[in-house]
N, CA, C and O atoms as a GROMACS GRO file, in nm:
protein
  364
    1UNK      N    1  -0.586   2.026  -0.340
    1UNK     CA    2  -0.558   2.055  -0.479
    1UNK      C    3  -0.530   1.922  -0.552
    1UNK      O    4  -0.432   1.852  -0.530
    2UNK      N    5  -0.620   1.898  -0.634
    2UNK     CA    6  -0.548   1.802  -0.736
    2UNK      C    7  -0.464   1.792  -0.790
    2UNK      O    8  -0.427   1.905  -0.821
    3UNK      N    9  -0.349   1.661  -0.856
    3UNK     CA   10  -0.216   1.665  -0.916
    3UNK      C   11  -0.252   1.702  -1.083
    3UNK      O   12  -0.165   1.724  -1.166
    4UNK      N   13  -0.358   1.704  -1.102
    4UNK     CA   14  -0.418   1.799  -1.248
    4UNK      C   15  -0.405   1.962  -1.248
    4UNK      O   16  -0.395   2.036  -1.345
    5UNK      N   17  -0.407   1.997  -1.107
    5UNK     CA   18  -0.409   2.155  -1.132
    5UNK      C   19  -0.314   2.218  -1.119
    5UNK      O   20  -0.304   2.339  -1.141
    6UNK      N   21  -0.185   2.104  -1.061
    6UNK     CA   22  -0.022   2.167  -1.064
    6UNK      C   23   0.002   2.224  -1.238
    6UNK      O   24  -0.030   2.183  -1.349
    7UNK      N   25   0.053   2.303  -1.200
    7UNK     CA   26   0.090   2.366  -1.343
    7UNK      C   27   0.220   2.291  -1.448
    7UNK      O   28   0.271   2.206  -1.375
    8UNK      N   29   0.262   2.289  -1.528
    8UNK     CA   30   0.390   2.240  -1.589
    8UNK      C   31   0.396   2.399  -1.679
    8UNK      O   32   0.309   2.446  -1.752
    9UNK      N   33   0.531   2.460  -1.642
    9UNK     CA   34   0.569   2.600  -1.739
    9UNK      C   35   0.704   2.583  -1.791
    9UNK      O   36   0.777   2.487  -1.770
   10UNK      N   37   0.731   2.698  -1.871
   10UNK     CA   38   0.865   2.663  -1.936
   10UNK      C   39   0.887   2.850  -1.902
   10UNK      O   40   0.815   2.950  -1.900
   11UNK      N   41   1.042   2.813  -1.879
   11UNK     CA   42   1.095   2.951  -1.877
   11UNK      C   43   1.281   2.929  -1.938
   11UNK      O   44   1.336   2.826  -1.976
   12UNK      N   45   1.330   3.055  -1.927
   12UNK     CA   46   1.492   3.055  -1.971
   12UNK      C   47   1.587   2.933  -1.927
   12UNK      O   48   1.686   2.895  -1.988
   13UNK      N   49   1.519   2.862  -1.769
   13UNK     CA   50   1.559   2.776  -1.743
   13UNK      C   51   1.548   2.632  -1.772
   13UNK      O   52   1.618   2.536  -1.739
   14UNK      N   53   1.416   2.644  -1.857
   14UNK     CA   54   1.355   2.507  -1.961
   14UNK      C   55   1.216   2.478  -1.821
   14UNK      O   56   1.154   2.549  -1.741
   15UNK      N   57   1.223   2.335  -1.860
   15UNK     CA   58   1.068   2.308  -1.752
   15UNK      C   59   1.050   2.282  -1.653
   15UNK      O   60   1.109   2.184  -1.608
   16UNK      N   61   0.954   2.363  -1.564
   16UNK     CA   62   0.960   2.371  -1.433
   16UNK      C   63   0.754   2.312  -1.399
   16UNK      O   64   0.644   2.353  -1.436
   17UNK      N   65   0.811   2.193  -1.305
   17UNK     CA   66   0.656   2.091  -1.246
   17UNK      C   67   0.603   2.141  -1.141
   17UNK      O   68   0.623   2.078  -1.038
   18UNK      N   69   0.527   2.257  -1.132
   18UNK     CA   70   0.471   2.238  -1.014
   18UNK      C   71   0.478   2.101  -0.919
   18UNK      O   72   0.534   2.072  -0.813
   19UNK      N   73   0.404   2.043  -1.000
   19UNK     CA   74   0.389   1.906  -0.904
   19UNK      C   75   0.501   1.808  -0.853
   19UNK      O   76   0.468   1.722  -0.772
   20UNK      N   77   0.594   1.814  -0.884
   20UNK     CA   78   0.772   1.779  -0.900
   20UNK      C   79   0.803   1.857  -0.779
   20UNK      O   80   0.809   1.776  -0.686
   21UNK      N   81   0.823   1.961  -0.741
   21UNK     CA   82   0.863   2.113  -0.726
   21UNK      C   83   0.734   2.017  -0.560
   21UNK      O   84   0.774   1.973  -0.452
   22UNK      N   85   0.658   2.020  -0.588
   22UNK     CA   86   0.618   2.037  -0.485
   22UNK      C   87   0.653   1.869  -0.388
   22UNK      O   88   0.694   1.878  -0.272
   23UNK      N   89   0.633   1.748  -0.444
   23UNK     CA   90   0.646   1.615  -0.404
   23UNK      C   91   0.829   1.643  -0.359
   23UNK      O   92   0.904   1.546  -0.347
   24UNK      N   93   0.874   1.768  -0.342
   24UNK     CA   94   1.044   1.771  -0.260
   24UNK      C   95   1.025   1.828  -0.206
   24UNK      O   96   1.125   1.898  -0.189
   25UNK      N   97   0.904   1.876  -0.117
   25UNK     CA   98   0.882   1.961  -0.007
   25UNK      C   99   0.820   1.867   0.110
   25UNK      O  100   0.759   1.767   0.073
   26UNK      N  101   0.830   1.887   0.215
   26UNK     CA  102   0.837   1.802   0.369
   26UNK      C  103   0.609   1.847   0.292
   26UNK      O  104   0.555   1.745   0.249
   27UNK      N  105   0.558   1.923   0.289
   27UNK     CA  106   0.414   1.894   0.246
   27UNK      C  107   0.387   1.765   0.187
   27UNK      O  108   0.340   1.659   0.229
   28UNK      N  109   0.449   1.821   0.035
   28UNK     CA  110   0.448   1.700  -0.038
   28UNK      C  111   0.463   1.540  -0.035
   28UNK      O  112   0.394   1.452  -0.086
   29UNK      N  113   0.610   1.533   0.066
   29UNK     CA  114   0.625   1.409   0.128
   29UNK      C  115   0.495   1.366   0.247
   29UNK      O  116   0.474   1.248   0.276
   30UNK      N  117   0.427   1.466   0.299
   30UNK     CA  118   0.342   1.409   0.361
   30UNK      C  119   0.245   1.380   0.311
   30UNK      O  120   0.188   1.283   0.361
   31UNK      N  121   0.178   1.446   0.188
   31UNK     CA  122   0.045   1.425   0.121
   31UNK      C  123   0.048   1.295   0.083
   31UNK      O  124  -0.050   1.220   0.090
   32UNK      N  125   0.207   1.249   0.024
   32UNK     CA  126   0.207   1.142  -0.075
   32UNK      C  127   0.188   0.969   0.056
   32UNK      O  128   0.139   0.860   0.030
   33UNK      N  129   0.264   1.030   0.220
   33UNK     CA  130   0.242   0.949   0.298
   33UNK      C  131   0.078   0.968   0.342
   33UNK      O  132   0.043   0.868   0.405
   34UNK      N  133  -0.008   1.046   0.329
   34UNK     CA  134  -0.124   0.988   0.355
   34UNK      C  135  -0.216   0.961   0.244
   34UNK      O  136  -0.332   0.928   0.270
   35UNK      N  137  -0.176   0.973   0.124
   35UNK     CA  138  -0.197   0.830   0.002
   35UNK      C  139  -0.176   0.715   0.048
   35UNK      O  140  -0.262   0.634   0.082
   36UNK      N  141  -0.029   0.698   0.053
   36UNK     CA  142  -0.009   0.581   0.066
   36UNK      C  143  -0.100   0.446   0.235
   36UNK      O  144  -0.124   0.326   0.250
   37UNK      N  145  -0.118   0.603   0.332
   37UNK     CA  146  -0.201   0.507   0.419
   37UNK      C  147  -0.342   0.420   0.373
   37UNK      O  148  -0.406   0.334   0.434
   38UNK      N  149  -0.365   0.491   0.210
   38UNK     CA  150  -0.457   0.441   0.203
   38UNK      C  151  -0.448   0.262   0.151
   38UNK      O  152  -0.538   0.181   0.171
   39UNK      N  153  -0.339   0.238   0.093
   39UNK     CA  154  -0.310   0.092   0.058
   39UNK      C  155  -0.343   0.022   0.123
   39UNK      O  156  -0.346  -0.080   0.055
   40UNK      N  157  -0.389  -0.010   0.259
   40UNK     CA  158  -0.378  -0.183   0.291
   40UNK      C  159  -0.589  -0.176   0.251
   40UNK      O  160  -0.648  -0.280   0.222
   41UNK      N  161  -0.666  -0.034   0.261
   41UNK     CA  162  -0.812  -0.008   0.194
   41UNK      C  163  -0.785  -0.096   0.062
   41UNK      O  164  -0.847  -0.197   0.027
   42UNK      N  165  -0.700  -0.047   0.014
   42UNK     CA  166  -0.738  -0.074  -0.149
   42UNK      C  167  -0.703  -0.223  -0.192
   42UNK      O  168  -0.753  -0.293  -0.279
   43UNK      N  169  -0.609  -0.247  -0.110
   43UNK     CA  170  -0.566  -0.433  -0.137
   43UNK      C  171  -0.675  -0.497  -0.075
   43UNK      O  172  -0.710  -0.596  -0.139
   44UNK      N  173  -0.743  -0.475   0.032
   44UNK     CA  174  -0.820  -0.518   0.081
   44UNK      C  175  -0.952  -0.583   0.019
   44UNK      O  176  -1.017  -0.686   0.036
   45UNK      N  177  -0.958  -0.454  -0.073
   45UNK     CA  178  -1.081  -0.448  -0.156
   45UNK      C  179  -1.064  -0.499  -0.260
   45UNK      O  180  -1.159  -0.553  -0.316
   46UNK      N  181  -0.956  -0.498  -0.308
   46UNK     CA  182  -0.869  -0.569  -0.437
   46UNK      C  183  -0.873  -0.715  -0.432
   46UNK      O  184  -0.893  -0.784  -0.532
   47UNK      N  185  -0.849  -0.773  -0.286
   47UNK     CA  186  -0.858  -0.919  -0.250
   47UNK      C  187  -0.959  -0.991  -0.224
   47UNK      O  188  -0.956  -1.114  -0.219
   48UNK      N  189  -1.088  -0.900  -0.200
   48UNK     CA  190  -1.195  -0.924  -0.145
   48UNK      C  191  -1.264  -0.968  -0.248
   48UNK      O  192  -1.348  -1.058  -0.241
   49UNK      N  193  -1.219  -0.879  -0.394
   49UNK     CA  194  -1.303  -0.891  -0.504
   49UNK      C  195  -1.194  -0.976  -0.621
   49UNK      O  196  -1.221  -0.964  -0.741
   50UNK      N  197  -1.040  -1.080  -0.570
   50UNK     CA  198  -1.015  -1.117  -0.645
   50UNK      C  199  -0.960  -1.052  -0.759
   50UNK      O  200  -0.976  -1.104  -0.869
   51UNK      N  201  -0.909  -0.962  -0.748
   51UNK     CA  202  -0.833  -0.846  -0.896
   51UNK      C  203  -0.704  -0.835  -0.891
   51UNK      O  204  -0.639  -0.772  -0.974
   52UNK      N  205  -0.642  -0.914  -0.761
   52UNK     CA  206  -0.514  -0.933  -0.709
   52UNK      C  207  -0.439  -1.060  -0.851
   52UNK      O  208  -0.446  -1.182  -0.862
   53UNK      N  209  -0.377  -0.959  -0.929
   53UNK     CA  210  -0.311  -1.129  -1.011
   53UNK      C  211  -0.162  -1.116  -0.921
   53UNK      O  212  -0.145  -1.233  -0.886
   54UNK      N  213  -0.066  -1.050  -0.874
   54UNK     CA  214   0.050  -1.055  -0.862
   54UNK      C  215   0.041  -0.914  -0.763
   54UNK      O  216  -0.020  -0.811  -0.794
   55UNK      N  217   0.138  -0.944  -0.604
   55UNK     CA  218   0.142  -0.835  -0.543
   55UNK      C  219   0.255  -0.896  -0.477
   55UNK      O  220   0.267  -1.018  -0.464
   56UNK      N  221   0.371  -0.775  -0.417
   56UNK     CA  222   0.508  -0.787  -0.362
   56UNK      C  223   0.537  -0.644  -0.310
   56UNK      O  224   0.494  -0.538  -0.355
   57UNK      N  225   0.616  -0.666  -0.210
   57UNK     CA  226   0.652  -0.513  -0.118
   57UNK      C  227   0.603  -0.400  -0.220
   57UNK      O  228   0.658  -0.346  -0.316
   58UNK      N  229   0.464  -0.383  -0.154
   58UNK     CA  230   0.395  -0.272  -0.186
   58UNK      C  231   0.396  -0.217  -0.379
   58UNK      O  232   0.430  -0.118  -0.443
   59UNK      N  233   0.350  -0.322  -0.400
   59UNK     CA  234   0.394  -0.326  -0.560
   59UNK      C  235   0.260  -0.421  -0.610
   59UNK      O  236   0.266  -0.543  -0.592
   60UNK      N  237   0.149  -0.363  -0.671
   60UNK     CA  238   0.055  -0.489  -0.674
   60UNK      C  239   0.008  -0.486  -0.853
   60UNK      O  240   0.055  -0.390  -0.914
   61UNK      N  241  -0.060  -0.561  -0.917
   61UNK     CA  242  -0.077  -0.589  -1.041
   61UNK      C  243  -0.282  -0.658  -1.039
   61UNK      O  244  -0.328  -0.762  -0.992
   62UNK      N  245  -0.334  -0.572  -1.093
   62UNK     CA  246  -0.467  -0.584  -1.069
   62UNK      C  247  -0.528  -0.634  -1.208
   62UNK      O  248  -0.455  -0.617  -1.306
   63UNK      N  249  -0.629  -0.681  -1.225
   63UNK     CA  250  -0.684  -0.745  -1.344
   63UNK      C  251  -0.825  -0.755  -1.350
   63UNK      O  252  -0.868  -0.804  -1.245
   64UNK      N  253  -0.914  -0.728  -1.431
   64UNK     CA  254  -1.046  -0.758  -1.447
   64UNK      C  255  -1.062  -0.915  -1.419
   64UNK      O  256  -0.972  -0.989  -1.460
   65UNK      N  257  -1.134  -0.951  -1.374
   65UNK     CA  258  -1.169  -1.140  -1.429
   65UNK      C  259  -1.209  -1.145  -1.581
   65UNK      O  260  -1.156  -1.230  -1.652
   66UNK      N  261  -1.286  -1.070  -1.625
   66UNK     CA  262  -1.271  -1.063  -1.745
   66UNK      C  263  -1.158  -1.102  -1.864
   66UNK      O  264  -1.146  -1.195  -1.944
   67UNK      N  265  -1.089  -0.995  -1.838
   67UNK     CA  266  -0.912  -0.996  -1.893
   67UNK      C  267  -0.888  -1.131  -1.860
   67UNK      O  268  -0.892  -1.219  -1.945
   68UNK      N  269  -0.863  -1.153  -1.733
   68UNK     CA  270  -0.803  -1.270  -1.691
   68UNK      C  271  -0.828  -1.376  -1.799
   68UNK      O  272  -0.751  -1.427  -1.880
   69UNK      N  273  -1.002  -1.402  -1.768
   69UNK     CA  274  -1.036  -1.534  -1.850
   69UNK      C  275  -1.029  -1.531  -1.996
   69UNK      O  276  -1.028  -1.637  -2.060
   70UNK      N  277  -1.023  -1.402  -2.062
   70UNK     CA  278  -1.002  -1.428  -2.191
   70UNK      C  279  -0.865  -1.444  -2.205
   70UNK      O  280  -0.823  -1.513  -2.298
   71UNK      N  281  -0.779  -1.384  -2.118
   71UNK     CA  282  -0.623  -1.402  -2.186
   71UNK      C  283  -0.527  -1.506  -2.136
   71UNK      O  284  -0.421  -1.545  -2.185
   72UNK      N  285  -0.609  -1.552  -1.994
   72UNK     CA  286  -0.544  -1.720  -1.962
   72UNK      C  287  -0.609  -1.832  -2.003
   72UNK      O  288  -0.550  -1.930  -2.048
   73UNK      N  289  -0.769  -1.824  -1.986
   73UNK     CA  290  -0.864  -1.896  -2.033
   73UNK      C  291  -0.910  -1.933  -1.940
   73UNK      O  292  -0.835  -1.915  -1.844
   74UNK      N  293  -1.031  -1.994  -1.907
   74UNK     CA  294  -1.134  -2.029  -1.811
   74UNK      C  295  -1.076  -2.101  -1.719
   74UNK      O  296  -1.089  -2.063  -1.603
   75UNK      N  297  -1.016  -2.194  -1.740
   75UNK     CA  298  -0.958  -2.325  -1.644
   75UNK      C  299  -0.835  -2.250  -1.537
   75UNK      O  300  -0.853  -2.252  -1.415
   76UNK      N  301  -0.739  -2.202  -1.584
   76UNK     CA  302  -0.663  -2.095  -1.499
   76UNK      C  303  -0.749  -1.983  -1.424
   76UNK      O  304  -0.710  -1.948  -1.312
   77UNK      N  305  -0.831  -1.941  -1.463
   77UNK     CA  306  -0.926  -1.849  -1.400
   77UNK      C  307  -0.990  -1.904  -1.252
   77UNK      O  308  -0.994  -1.866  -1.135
   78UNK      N  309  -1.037  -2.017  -1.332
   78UNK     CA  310  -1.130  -2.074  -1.208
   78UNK      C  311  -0.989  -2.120  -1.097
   78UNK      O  312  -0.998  -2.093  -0.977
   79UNK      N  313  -0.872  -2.186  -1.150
   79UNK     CA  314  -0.771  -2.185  -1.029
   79UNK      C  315  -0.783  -2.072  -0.939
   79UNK      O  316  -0.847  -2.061  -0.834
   80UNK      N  317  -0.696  -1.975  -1.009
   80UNK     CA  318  -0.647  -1.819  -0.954
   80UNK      C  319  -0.801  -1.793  -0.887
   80UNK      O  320  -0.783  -1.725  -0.786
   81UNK      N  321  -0.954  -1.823  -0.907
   81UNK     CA  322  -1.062  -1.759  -0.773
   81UNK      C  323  -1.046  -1.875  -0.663
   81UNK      O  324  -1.066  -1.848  -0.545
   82UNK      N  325  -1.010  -1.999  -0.702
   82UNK     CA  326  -1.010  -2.106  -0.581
   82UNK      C  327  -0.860  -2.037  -0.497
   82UNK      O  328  -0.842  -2.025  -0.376
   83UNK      N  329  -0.779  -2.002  -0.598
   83UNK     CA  330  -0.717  -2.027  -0.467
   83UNK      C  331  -0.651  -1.856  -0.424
   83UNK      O  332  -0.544  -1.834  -0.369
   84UNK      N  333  -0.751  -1.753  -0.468
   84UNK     CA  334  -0.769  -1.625  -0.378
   84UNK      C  335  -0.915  -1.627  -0.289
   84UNK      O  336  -0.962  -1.529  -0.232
   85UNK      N  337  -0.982  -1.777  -0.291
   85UNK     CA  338  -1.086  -1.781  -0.188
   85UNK      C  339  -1.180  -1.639  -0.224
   85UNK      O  340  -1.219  -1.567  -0.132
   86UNK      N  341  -1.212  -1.607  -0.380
   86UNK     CA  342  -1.318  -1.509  -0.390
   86UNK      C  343  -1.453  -1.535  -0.390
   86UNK      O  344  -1.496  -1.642  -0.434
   87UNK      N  345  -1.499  -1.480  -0.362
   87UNK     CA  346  -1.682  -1.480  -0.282
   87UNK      C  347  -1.726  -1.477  -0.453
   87UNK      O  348  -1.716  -1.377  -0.524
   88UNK      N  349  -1.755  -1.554  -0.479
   88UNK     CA  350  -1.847  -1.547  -0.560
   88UNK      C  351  -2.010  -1.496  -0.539
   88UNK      O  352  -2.080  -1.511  -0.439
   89UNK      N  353  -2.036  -1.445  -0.637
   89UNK     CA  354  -2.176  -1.357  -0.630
   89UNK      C  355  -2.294  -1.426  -0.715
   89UNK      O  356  -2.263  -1.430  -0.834
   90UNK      N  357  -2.401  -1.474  -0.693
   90UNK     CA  358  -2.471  -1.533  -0.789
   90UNK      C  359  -2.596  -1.424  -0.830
   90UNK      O  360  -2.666  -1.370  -0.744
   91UNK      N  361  -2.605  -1.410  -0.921
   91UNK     CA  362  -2.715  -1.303  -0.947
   91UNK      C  363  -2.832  -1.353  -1.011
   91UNK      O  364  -2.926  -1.278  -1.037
   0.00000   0.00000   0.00000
């Protein structure tokens, strides 16, 4: 089930999250632990392709190169790929 198809309702007691309601159930805690197995996939891929600007105990901050170079500017850019060692692609 997707976290889109949990319901959000309101009753006498005010609002009640499916999806809330369910992430405090021993299920829930497990669904959310085999999400999370998926992290060291996604940093991986994140590092591979350089989108890594800032990452700390399981806490990471991702960026287009795009973004990057327009909002640090080219010269910081080209640092931050030298020194995440990204594969550049020549097309």
């Amino acid at each position: 089930m997707k976290a889109s198809e949990f319901k959000v309702r309101y009753d006498s007691n005010g609002k009640i999250d499916e999806l809330e309601e369910f992430l405090d159930t021993e299920e829930g805690r497990v669904s959310l632990k085999a999400l999370d197995a998926h992290w060291a996939e996604v940093m991986a891929l994140a590092e591979r392709y350089g989108f890594i600007t800032q990452a700390y105990g399981g806490v990471a901050t991702l960026a287009t190169h795009e973004v990057v170079k327009r909002k640090l500017g080219t010269t910081k850019e080209v640092k931050r790929l030298r020194m995440c060692n990204t594969e550049m692609v020549r097309v």
